[in-house]
C-alpha positions as CSV (number, residue, x, y, z in Angstrom):
1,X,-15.8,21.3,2.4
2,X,-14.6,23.6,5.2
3,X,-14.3,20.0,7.2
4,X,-12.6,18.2,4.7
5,X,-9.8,21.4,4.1
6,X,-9.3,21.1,8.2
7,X,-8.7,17.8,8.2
8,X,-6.4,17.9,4.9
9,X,-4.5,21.0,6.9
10,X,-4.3,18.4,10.2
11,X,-2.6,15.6,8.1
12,X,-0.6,17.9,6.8
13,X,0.6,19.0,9.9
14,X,0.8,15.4,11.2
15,X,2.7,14.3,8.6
16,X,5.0,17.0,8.0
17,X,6.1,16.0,11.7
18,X,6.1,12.8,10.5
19,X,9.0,13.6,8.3
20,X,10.5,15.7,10.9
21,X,10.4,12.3,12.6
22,X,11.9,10.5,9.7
23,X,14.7,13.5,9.2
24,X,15.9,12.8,12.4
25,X,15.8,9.7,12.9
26,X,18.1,9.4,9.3
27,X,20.6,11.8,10.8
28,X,20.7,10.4,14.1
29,X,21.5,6.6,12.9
30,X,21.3,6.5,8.7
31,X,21.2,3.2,7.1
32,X,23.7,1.3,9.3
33,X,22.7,-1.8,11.4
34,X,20.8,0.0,14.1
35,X,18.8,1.5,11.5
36,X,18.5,-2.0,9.6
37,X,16.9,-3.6,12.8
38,X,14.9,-0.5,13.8
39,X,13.2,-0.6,10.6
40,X,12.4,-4.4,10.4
41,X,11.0,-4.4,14.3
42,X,9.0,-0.8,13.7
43,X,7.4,-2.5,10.6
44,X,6.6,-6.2,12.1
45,X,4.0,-5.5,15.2
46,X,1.7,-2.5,13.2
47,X,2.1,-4.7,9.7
48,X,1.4,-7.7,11.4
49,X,-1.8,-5.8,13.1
50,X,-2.9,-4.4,9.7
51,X,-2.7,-8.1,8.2
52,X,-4.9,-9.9,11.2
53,X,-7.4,-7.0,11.7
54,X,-6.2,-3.4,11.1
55,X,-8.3,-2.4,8.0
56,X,-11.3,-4.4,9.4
57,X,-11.5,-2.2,12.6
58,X,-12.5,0.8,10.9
59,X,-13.7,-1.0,7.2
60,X,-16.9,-3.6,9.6
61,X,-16.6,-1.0,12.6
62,X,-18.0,2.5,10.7
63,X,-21.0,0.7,8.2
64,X,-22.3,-1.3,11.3
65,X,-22.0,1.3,13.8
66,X,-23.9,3.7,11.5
67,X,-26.5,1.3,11.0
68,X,-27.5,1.1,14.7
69,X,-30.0,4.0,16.6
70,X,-27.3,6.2,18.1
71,X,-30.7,7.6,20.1
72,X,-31.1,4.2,22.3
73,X,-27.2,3.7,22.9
74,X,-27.2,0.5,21.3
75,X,-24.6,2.0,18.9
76,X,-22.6,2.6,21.7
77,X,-23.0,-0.5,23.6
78,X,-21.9,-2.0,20.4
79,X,-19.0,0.1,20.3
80,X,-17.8,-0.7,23.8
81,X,-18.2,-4.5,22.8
82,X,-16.0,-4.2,19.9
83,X,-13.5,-2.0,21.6
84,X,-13.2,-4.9,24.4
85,X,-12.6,-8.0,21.5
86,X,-10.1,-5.8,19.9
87,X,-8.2,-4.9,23.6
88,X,-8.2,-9.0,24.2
89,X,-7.4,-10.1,20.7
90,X,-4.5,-7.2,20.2
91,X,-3.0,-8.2,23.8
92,X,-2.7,-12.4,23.1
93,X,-1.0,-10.9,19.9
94,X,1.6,-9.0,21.5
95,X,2.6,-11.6,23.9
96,X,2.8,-13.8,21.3
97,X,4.8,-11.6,19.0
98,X,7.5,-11.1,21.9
99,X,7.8,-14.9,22.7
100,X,8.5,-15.6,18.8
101,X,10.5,-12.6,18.1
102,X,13.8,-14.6,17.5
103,X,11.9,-16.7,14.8
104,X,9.8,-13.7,13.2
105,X,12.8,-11.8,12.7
106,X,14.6,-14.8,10.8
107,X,11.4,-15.4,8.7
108,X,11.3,-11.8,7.8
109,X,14.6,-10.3,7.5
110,X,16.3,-13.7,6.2
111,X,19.5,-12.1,5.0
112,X,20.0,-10.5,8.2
113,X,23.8,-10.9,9.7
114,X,24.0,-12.4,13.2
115,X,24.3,-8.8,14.8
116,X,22.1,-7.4,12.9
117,X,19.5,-10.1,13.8
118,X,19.8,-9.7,17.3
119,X,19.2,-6.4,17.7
120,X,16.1,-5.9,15.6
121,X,14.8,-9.3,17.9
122,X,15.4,-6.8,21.3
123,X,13.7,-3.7,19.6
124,X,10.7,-6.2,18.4
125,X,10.4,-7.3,21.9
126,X,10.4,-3.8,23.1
127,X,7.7,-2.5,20.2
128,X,5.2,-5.6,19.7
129,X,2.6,-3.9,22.3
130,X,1.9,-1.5,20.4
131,X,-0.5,-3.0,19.0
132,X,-2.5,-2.7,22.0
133,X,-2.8,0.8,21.7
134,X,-3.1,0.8,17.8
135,X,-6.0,-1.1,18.0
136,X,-7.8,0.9,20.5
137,X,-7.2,3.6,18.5
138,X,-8.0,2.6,15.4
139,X,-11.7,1.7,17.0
140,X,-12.0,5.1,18.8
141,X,-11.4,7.3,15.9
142,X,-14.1,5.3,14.3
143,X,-17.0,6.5,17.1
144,X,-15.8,9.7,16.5
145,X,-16.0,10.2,13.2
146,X,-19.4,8.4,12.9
147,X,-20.2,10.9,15.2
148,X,-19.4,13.6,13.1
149,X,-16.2,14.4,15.5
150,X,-13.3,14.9,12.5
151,X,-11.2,17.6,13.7
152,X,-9.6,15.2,16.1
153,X,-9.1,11.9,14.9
154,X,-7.3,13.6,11.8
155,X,-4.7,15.9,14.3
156,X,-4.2,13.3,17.0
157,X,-1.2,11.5,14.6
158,X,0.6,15.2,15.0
159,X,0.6,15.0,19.1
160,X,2.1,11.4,18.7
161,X,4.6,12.2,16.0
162,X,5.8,15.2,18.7
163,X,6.1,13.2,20.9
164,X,8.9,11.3,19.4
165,X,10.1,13.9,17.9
166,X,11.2,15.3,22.1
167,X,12.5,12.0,22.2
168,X,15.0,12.1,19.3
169,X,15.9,15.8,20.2
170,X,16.6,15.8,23.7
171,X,17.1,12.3,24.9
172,X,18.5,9.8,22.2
173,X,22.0,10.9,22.2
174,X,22.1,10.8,25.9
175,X,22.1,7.1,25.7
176,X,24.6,6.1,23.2
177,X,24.3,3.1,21.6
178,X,21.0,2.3,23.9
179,X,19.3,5.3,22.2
180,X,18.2,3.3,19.6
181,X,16.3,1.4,22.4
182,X,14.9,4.0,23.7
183,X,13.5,5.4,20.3
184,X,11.7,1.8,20.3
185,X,9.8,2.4,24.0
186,X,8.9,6.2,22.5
187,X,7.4,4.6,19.8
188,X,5.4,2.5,21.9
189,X,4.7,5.6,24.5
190,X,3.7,7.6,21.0
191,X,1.0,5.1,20.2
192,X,-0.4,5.2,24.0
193,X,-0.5,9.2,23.5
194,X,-2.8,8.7,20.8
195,X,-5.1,6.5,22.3
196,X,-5.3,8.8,25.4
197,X,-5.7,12.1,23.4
198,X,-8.7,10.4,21.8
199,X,-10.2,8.6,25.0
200,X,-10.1,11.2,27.1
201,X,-12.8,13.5,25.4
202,X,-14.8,10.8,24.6
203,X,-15.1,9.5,28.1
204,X,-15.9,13.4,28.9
205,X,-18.6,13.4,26.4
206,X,-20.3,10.4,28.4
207,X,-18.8,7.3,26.3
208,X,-18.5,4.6,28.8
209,X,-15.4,2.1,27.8
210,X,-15.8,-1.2,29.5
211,X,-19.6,-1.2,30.5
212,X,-21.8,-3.9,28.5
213,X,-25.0,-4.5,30.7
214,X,-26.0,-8.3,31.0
215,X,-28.8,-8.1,28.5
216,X,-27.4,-7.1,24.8
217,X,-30.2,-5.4,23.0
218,X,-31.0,-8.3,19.4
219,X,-29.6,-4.7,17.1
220,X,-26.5,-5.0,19.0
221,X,-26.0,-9.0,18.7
222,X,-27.4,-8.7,14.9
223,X,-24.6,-6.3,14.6
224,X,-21.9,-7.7,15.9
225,X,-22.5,-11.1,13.8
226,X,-22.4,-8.6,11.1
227,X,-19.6,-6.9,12.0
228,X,-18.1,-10.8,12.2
229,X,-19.1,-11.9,9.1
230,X,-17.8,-8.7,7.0
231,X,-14.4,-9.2,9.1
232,X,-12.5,-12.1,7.4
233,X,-13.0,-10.3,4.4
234,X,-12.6,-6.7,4.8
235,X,-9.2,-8.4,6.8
236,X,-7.9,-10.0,3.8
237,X,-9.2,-6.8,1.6
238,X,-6.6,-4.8,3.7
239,X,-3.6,-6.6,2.7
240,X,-2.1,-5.3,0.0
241,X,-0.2,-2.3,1.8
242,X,1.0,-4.3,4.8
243,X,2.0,-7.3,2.4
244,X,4.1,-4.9,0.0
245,X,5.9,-3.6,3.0
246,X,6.8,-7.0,4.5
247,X,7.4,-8.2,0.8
248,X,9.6,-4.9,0.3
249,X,11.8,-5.2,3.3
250,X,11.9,-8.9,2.5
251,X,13.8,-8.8,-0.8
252,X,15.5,-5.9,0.4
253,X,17.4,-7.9,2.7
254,X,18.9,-9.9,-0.6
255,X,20.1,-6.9,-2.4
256,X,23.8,-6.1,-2.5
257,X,23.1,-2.4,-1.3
258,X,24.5,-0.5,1.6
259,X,21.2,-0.8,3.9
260,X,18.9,-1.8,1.3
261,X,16.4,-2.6,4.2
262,X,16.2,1.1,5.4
263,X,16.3,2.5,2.1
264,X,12.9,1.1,0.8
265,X,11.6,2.1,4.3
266,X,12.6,5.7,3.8
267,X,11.2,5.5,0.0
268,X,7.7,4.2,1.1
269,X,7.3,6.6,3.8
270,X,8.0,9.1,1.9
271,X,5.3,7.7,-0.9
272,X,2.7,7.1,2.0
273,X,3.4,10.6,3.3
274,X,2.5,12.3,0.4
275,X,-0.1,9.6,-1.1
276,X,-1.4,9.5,2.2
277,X,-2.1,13.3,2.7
278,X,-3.8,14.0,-0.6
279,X,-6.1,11.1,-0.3
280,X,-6.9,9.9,3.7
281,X,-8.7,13.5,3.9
282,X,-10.7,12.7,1.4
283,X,-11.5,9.2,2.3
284,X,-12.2,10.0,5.7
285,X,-14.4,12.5,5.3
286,X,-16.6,10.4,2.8
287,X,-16.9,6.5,4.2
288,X,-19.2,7.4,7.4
289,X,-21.4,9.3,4.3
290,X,-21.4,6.8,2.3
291,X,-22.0,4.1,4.9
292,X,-25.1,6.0,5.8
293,X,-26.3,6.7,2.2
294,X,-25.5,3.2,0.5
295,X,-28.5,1.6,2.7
296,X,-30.8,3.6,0.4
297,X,-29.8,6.7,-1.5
298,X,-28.2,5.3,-4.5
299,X,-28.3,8.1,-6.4
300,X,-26.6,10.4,-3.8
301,X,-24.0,7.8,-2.9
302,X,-23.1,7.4,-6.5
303,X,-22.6,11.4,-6.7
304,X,-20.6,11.3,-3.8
305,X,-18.2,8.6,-5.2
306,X,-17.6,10.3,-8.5
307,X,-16.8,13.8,-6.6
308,X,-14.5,11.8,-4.4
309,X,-12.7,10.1,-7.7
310,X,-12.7,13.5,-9.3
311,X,-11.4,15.5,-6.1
312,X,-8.6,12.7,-5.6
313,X,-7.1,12.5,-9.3
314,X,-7.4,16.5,-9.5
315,X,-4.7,16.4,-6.9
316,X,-3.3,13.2,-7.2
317,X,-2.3,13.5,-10.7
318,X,0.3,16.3,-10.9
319,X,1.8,15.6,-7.3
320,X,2.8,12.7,-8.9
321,X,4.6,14.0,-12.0
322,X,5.9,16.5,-9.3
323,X,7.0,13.7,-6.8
324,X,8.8,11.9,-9.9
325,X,11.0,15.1,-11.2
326,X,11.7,16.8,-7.8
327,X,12.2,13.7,-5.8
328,X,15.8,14.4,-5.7
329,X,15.5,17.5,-4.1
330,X,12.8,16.5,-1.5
331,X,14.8,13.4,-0.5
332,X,18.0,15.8,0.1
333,X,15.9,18.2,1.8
334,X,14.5,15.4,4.1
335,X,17.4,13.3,4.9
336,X,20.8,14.9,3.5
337,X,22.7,15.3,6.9
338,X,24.4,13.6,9.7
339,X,24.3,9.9,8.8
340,X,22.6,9.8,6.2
341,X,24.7,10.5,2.8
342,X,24.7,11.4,-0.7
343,X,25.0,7.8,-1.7
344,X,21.8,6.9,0.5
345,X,20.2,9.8,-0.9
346,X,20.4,8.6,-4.5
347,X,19.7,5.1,-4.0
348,X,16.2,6.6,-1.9
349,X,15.3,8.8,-4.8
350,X,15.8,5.8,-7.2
351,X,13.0,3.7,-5.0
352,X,11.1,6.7,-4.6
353,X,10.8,7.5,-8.4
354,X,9.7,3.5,-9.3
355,X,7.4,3.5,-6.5
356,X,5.8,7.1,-7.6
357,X,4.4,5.5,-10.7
358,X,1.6,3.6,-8.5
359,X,0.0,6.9,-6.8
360,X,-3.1,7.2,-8.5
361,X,-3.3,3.5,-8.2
362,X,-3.0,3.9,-4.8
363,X,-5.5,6.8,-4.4
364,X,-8.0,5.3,-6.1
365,X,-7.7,1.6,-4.2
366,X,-8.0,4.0,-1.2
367,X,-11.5,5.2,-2.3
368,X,-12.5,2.1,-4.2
369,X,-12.3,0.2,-1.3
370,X,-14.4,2.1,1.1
371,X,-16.9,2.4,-1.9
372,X,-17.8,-1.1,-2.0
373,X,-17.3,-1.8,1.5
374,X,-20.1,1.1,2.2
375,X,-22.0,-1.1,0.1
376,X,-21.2,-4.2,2.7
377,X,-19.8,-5.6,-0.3
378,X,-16.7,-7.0,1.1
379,X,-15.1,-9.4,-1.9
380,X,-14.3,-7.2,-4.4
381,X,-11.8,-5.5,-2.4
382,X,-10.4,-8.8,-1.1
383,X,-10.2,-9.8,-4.8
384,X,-8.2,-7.1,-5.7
385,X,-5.9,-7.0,-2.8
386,X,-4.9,-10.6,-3.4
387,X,-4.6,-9.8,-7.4
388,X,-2.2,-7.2,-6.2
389,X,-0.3,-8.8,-3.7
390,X,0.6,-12.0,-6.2
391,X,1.5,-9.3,-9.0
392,X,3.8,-7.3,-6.2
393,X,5.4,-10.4,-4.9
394,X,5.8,-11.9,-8.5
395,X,7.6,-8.9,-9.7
396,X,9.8,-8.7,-7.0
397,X,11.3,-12.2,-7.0
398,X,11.4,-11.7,-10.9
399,X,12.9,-7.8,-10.4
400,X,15.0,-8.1,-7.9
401,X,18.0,-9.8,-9.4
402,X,18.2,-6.9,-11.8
403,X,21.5,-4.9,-10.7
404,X,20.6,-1.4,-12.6
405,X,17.6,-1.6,-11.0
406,X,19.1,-1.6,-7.5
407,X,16.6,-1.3,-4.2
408,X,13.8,0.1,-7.1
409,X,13.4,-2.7,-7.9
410,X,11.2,-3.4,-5.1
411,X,9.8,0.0,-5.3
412,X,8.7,-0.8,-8.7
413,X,7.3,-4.0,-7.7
414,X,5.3,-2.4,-4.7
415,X,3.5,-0.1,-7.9
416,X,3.2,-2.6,-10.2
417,X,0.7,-4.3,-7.2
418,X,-0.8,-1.3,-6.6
419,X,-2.0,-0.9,-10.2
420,X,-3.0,-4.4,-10.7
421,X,-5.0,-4.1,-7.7
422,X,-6.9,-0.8,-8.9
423,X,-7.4,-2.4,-12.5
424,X,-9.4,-5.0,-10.9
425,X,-11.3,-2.6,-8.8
426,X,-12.1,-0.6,-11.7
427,X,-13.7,-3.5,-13.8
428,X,-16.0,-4.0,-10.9
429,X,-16.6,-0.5,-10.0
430,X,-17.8,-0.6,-13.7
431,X,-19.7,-3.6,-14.0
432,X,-21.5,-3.4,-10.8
433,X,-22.1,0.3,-10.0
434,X,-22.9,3.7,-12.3
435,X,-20.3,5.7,-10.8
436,X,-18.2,5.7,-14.3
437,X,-20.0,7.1,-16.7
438,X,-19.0,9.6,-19.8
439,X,-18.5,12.6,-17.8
440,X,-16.2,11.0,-15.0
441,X,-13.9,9.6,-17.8
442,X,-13.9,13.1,-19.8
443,X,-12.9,14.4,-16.7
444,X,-10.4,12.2,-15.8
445,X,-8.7,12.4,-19.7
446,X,-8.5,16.0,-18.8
447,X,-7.1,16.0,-15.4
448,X,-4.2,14.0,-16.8
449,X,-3.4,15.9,-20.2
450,X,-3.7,19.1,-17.9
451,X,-1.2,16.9,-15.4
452,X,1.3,15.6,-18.6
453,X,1.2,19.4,-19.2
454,X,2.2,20.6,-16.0
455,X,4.7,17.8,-16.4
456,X,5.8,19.2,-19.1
457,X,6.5,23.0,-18.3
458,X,8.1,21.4,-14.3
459,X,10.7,19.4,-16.5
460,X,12.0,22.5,-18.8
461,X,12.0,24.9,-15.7
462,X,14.3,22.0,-14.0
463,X,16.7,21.6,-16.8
464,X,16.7,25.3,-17.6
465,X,17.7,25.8,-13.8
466,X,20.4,22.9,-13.7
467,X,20.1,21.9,-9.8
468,X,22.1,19.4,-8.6
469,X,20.5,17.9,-5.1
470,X,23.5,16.6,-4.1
471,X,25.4,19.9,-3.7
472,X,22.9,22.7,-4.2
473,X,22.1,22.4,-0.2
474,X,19.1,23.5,1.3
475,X,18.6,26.7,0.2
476,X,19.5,25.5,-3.3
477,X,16.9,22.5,-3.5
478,X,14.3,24.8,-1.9
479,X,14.1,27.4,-4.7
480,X,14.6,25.0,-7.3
481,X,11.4,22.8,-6.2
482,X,9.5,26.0,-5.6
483,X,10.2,28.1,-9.3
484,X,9.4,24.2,-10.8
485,X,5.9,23.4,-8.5
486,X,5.0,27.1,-8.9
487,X,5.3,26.9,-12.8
488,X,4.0,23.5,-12.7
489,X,0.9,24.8,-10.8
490,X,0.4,28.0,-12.7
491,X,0.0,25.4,-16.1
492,X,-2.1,22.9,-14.3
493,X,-4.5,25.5,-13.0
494,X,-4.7,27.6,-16.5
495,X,-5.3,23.9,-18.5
496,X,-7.9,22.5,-15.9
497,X,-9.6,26.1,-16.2
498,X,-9.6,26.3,-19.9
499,X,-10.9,22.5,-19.8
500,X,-13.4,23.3,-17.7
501,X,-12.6,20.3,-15.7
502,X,-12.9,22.2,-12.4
503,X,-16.6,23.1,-12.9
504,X,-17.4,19.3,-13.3
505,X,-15.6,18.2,-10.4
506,X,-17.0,21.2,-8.3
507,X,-20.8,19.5,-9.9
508,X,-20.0,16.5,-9.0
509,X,-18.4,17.3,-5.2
510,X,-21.4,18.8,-4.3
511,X,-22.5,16.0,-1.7
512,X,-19.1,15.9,0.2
């Protein structure tokens, strides 16, 4: 657990730098045009990555990997094999991306004025290679986690995070009305930091990057026709998020909202920020486990799922209820200043709350996924992800004409996918494994009446104290969040106690 607790403490670190990132950035430009086209072009090269391969690096790449005989090097032969495909695939993308950038942008961002247009088609130019480095990375934190090497895969988001973050301090204002330019290239520079901070020790450690001898051992071949086959997929499995991020900036572009666009962008990084931290730890931690244990050990791999279900909605559960009644607060606390205004504020908060709703949906697709895909069961999470991503898309056509809704509209249609997604996981998770059984569901009923509980004691707290985010300012919005989570918390803990719901999760944790 000690592991699993330092990597939770790195992405919290990462991420809080993340929205240090995000703070300034909002300050610095708001949600005017600049900001419009920086968030289309930011989105478009990492979302088109995640759609062609992203998920598939790490969802074919760990299983197979931890198949192979680390002892003979055929594991990393194979490594160095896959690293090489993904470098040549990743790089004919990129130059492609920056030939068509002119007609990606108009496909994506449709009700994009001229100026507008043509500024998020430069910064896409500009940002498409990343992919190059994403890629790369995505396949180097893989070897190191299946070989055990956590610590730095889950703090090496933090180093590229800083390093925009020097950018936006001491540089962007220097150049004007090019800054926003420049934020584009230390984007790009960010994502070469992370590859480097990971290659680097691995080369030191005797990993060799680009040499595959003549003669490919049969494991290795047989593994990379497996890696192959699970790709397509694994590749469609991992759609949902990218999809309801293109499908969210979409629509956006269509609603009659003062940058509508950024807005969403700001809500969901927000949501993935939080989501992200309570449950990529976790997740993590568990796949190369599970990898290794679902080619035999069915009863430890199903202990290990349930803890990591139990562990997940034991934190997920209130953060939510917390997210949805402080979101004012944290969104004025984040972005209240410089460009960004009271108006912006209110419309992210609205986007925030209706997008809120599909946490634990999103926490549990999260683990789900890995769960069958340590199972080289590759369908069922496809399945779902395309469930979800006609119920997200659906919604949002259907949603987005409504005015009171406003830019939640598409928040609300980016949960709606979520939980369709993670009710289809669940019917198979049920019909095709033991991992739900009596004591997971008694569990999980008490979780959430100890959560609707905590819910209930953060909402009288907050009316008692009568903040208003838009004009408490920081020191205001701090103390209010903190006497509402630390009275929240105190009647979470005291009602999971008296439930005894953390002995059974501590039971059934003991494997991870």
């Amino acid at each position: 657990m000690s592991t699993v607790a330092f990597m939770m403490a790195a992405t919290v670190i990462a991420k809080a730098l993340g929205m240090l990132r995000g703070m300034l950035t909002a300050s610095r430009y708001g949600t005017g045009m600049a900001a419009q086209a920086f968030t289309e072009a930011s989105h478009i090269p990492l979302t088109l990555f995640d759609l062609a391969f992203g998920a598939a690096v790490l969802g074919c790449f760990i299983p197979v990997y931890n198949s192979l005989n680390s002892e003979d090097g055929h594991a990393d032969e194979f490594a160095r094999i896959f690293l090489n495909l993904v470098l040549l695939v990743t790089t004919l993308l990129a130059v492609a991306g920056m030939i068509a950038a002119e007609g990606i942008i108009a496909l994506m961002a449709p009700g994009f004025d001229a100026a507008t247009r043509e500024i998020a088609v430069r910064l896409l130019r500009v940002m498409f290679p990343m992919i190059i480095f994403t890629g790369s990375a995505y396949t180097l934190v893989g070897v190191m986690q299946s070989k055990g090497r956590y610590m730095l895969p889950a703090a090496v988001s933090a180093v590229s995070n800083a390093g925009v973050i020097v950018y936006l301090l001491f540089f962007d204002s220097k150049l004007g009305e090019k800054g926003i330019y420049g934020l584009a290239a230390a984007y790009v520079f960010s994502w070469f930091i992370q590859f480097m901070t990971l290659a680097i020790p691995l080369r030191a450690s005797g990993f060799r990057f680009f040499s595959v001898s003549r003669d490919i051992a049969p494991d290795v071949t047989s593994a990379l026709k497996k890696a192959a086959k699970m790709a397509p997929p694994i590749m469609v499995g991992s759609w949902l998020a990218p999809v309801g991020v293109l499908s969210g900036l979409y629509f956006a572009s269509f609603i009659d909202v003062s940058g509508a666009v950024t807005v969403f962008d700001y809500s969901y990084a927000v949501y993935v920020i939080i989501a992200g931290t309570l449950t990529y730890s976790i997740c993590n931690y568990a796949f190369p486990f599970l990898s290794r244990l679902g080619n035999g050990d069915d009863e430890g791999w199903t202990r290990v799922v349930r803890g990591g279900l139990m562990s997940s909605a034991a934190v997920i559960l209130p953060c939510t209820t917390a997210v949805y009644i402080l979101a004012g607060e944290g969104v004025a606390l984040l972005y209240l200043r410089g460009e960004f205004t009271a108006v912006d504020v209110s419309e992210t908060v609205n986007t925030l709350r209706y997008m809120a709703t599909g946490m634990p949906a999103f926490a549990f697709i999260e683990i789900v996924s890995r769960v069958f895909y340590s199972k080289k069961n590759t369908c069922i999470p496809m399945t779902a992800a395309l469930s979800g991503i006609c119920i997200n898309i659906t919604a949002s056509a259907l949603l987005v004409g409504a005015q009171e809704l406003r830019v939640g509209a598409v928040g609300l249609g980016n949960a709606l996918g979520q939980t369709a997604a993670a009710a289809v996981l669940a019917v198979f998770l049920l019909r095709r494994t033991r991992v739900i059984n009596r004591e997971l569901i008694i569990t999980l009923i008490k979780l959430t009446v100890s959560s609707l509980l905590s819910g209930a004691a953060m909402i009288t707290v907050y009316r008692l104290i009568g903040n208003d985010p838009y004009t408490a300012g920081v020191r205001g919005n701090i103390i209010c969040a903190l006497l509402v989570v630390i009275c929240g918390a105190a009647v979470y803990f005291l009602s999971v106690i008296l439930t005894r719901a953390a002995v059974t999760i501590k039971g059934g944790n003991t494997d991870t």
